[in-house]
VMD Tcl script that draws the C-alpha trace (Angstrom):
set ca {
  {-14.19 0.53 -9.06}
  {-10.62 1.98 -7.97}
  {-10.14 3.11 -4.59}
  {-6.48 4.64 -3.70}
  {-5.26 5.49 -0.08}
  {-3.21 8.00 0.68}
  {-1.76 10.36 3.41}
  {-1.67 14.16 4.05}
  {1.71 16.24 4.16}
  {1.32 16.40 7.75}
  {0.75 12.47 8.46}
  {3.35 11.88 5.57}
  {6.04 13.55 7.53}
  {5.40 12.72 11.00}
  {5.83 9.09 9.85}
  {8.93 9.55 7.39}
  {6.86 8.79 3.77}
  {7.63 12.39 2.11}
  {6.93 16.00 3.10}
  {4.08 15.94 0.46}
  {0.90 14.44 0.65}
  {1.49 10.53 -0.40}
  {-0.85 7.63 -2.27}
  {0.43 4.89 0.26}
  {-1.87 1.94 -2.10}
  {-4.42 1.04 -4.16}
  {-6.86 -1.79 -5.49}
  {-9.27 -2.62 -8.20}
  {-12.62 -4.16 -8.10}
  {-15.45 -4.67 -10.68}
  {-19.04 -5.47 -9.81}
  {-21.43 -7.13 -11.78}
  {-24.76 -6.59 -9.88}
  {-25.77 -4.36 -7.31}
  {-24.79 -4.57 -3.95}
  {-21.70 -4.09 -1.77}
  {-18.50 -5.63 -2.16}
  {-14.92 -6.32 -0.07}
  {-11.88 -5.76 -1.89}
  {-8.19 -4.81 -0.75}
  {-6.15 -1.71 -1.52}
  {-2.80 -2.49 -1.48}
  {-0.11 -0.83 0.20}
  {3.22 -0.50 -1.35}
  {6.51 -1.77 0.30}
  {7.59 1.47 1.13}
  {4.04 2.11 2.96}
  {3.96 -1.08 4.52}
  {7.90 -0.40 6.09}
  {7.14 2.88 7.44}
  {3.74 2.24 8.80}
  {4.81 -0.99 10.96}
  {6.57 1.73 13.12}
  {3.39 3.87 13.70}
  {0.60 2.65 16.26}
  {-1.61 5.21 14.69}
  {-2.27 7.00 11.53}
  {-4.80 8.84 9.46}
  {-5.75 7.62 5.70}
  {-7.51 9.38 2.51}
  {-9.63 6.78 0.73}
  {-10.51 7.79 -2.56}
  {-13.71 5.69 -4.47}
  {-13.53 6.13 -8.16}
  {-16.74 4.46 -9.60}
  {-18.48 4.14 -12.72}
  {-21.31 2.78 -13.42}
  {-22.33 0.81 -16.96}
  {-23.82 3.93 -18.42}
  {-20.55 5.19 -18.14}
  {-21.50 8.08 -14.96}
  {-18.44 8.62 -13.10}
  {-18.33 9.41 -9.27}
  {-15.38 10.20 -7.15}
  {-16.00 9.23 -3.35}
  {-13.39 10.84 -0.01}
  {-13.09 9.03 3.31}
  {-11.03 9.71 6.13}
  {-10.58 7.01 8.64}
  {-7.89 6.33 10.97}
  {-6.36 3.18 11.38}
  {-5.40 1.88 14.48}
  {-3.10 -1.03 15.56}
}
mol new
graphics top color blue
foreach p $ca { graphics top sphere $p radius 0.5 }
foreach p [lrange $ca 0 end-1] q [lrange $ca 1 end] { graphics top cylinder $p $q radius 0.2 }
display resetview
């Protein structure tokens, strides 16, 4: 499983990232039974700079997963994180 995390033009701007929409991280993961799991998307050091000055911004998650018969599925969230 990859998941990425990432920012819209208008959230990337109003925070100083880019005036383009923005993958702020990303992590890795691989199951080996069913289930759920916990794993951490990463943010890079540019992300992590800019976002310690913001009480309040809205992230893209994006779930890539693929099973062992080799089906692929592509998964959005929105959430906002809050300090």
């Amino acid at each position: 499983m990859a998941a990425s995390a990432g920012v819209d033009r208008r959230t990337g701007r109003r925070v100083g990232l880019s005036g383009r929409g923005r993958t702020i991280g990303r992590g890795f993961s691989a199951m080996t039974k069913a289930g759920s799991k916990k794993f951490t998307i990463k943010l890079s050091r540019r992300a992590r700079r800019k976002l310690a000055k913001v009480r309040r911004v809205r992230v893209n998650l994006r779930f890539k997963v693929r099973d062992t018969a080799g089906n692929r599925r592509t998964v959005n969230h929105r959430l906002t994180l809050r300090r």
